[in-house]
Residue frames as a rotation matrix with the C-alpha (Angstrom) as fourth column:
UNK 1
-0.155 -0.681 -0.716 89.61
0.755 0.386 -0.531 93.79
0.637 -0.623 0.454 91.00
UNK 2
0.565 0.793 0.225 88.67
0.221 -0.409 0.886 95.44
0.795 -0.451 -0.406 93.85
UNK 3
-0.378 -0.924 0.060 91.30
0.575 -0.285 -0.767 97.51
0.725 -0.255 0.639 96.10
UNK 4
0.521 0.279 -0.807 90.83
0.852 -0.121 0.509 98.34
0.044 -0.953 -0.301 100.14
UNK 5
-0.552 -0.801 0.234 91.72
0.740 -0.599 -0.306 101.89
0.385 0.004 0.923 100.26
UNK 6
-0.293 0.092 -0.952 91.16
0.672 -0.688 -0.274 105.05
-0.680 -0.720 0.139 102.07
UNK 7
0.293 0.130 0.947 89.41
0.950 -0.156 -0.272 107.71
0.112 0.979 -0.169 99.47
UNK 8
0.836 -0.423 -0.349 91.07
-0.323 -0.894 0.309 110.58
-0.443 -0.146 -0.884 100.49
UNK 9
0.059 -0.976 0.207 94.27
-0.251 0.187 0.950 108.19
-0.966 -0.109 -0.234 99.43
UNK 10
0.289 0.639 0.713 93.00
0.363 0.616 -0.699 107.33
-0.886 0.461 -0.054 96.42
UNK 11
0.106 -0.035 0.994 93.35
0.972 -0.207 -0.111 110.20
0.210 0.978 0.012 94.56
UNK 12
-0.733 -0.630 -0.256 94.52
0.643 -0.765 0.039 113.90
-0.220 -0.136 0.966 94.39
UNK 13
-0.674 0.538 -0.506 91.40
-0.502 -0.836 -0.221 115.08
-0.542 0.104 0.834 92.77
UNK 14
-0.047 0.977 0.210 87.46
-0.425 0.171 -0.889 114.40
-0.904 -0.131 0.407 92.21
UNK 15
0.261 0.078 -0.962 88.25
-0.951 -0.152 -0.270 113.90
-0.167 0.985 0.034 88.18
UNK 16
-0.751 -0.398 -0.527 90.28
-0.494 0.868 0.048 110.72
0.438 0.297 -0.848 88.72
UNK 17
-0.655 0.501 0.566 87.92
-0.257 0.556 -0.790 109.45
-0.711 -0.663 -0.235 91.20
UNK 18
0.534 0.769 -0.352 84.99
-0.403 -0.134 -0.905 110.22
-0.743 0.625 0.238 88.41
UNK 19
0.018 -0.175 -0.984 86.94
-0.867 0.488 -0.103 108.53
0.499 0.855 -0.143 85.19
UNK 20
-0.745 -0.245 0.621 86.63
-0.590 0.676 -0.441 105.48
-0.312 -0.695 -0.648 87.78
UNK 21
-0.317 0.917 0.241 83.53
-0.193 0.186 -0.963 105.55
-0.928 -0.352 0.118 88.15
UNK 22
0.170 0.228 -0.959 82.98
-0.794 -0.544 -0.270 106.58
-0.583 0.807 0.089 84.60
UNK 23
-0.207 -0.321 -0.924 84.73
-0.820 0.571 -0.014 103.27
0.533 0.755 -0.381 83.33
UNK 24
0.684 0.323 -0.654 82.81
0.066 0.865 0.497 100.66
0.727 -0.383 0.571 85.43
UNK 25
-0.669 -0.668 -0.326 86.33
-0.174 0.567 -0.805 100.23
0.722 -0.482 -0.496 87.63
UNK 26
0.630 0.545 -0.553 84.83
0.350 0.436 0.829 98.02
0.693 -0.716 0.083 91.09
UNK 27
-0.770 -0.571 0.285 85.79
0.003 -0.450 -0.893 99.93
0.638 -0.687 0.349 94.23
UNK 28
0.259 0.290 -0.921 84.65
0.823 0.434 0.367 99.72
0.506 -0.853 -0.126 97.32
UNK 29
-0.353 -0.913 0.205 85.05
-0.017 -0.213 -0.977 102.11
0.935 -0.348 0.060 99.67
UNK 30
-0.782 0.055 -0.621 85.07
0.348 0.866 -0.360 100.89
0.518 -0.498 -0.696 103.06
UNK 31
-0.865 0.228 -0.447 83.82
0.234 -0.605 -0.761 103.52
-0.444 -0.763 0.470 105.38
UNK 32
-0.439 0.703 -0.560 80.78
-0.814 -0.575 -0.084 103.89
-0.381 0.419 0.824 102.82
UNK 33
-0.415 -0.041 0.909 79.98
-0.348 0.930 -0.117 100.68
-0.840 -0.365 -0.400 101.80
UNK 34
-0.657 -0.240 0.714 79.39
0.556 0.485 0.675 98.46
-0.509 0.841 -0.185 98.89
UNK 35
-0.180 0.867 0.464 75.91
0.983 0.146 0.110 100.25
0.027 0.476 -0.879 98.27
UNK 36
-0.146 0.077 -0.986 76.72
0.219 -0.970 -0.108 104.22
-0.965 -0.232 0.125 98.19
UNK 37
0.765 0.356 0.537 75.08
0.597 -0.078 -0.798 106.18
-0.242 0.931 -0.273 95.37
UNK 38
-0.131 -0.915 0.382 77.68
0.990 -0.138 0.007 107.67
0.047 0.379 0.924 93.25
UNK 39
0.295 0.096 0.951 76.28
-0.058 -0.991 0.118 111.14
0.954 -0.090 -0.287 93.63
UNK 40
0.898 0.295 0.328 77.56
-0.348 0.018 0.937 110.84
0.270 -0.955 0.119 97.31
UNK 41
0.581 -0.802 0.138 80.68
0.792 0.596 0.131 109.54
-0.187 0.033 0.982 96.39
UNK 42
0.140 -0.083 0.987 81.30
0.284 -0.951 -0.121 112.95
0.948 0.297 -0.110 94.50
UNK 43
0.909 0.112 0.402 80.57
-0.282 -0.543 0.791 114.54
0.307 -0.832 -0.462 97.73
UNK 44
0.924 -0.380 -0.043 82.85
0.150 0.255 0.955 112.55
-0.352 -0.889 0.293 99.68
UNK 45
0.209 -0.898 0.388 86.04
0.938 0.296 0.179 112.76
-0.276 0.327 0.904 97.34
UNK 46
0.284 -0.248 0.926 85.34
0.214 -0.925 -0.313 116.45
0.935 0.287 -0.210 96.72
UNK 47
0.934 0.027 0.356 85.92
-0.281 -0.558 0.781 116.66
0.219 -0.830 -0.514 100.56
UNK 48
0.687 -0.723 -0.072 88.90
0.555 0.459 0.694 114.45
-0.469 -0.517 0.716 100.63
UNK 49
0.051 -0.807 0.588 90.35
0.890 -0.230 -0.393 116.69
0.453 0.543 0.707 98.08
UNK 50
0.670 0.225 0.707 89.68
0.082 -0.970 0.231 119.81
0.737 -0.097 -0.669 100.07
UNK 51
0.895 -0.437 0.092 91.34
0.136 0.463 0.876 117.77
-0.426 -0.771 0.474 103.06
UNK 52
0.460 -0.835 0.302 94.41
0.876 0.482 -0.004 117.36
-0.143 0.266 0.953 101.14
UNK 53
0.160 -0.552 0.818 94.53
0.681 -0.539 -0.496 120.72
0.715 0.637 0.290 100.20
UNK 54
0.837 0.205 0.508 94.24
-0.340 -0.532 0.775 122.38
0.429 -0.821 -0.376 103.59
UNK 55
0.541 -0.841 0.017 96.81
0.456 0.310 0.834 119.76
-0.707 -0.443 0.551 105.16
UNK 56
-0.183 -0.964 0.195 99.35
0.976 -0.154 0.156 121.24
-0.120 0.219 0.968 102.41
UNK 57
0.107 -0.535 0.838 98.73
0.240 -0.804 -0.544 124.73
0.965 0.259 0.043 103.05
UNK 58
0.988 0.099 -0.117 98.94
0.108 0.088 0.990 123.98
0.108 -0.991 0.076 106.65
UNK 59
0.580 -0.812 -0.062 102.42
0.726 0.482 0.490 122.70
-0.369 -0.329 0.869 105.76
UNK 60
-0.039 -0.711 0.702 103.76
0.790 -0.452 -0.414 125.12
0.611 0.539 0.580 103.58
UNK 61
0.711 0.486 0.509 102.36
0.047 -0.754 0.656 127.52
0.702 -0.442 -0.558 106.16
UNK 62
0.946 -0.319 0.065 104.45
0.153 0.611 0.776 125.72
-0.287 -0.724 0.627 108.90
UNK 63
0.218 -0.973 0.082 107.57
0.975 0.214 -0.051 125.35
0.032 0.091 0.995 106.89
UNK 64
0.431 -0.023 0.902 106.96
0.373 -0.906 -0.201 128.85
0.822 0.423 -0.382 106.11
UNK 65
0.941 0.113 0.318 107.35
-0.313 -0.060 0.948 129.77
0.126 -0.992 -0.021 110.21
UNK 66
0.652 -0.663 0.368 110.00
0.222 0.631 0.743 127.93
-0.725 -0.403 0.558 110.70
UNK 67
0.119 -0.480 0.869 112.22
0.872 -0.368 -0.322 129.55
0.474 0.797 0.375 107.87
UNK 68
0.554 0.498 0.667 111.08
0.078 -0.829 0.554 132.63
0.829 -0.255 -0.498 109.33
UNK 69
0.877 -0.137 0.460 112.82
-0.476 -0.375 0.796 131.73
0.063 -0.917 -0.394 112.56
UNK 70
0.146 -0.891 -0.430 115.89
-0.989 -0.114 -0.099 130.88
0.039 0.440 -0.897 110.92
UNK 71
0.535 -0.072 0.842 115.36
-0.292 0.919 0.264 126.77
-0.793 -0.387 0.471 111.14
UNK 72
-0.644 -0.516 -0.564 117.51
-0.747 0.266 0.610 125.24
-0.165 0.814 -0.557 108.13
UNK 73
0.305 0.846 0.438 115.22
-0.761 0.493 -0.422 122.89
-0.572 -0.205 0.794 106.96
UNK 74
0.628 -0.320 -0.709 116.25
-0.362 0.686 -0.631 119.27
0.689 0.653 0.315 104.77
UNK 75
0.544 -0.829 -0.128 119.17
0.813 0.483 0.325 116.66
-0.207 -0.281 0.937 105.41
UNK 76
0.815 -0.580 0.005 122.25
-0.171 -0.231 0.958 118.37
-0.554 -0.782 -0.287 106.28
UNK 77
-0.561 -0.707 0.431 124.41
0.011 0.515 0.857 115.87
-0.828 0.485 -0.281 104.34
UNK 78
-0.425 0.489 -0.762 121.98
-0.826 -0.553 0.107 116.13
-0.369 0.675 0.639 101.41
UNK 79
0.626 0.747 -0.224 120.11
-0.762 0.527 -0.376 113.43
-0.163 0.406 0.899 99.43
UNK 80
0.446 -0.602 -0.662 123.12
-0.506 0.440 -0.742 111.67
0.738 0.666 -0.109 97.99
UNK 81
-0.647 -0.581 0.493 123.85
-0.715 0.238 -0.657 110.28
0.264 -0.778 -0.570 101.60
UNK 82
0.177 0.843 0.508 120.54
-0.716 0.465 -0.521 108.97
-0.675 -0.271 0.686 101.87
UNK 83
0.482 -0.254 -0.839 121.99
-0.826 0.186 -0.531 107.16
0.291 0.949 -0.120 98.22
UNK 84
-0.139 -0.817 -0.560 124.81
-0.474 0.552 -0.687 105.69
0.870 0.169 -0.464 99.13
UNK 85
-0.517 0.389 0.763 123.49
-0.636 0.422 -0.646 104.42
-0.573 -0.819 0.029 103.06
UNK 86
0.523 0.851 -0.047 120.44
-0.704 0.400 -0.587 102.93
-0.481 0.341 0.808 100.54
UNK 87
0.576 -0.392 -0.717 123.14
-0.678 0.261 -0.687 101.35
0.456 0.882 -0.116 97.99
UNK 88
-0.256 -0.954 0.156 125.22
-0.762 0.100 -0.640 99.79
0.595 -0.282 -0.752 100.61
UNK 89
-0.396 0.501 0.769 122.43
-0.752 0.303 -0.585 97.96
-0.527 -0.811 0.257 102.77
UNK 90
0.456 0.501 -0.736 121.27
-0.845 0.504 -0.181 96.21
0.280 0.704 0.653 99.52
């Protein structure tokens, strides 16, 4: 079975990609088409993890900053509003 995804979305890290690969699973990915050699895959998912990590120390970097300049960060009313709003709409 064969799933349209994004390999950067795929997976957090190069290992899951590889036990894919490793057990036959059929993937596709688009932007590379059906006929990419798996040494090249490697490549490309070791970059999408690197991507991922940068974008979260961008963020923690960010939230950091913003702490720093006294923002309050989160809900306000806390999680348990988000709860009961969710419980009530059902």
């Amino acid at each position: 079975m064969a799933t349209d995804a994004k390999l950067d979305r795929l997976s957090h890290d190069v290992a899951f990609v590889s036990g894919l690969m490793a057990q036959r699973a059929p993937f596709i990915v688009g932007e590379l088409g059906p006929n990419i050699d798996p040494s090249m895959l490697h490549v490309y998912a070791a970059l999408a993890e690197k991507k991922r990590r940068m974008i979260a120390e961008r963020t923690r970097a960010a939230l950091a900053q913003a702490t720093a300049r006294g923002v309050k960060l989160g809900n306000p009313h806390g999680a348990s509003t988000h709860t009961r709003v969710g419980r009530t709409s059902l």
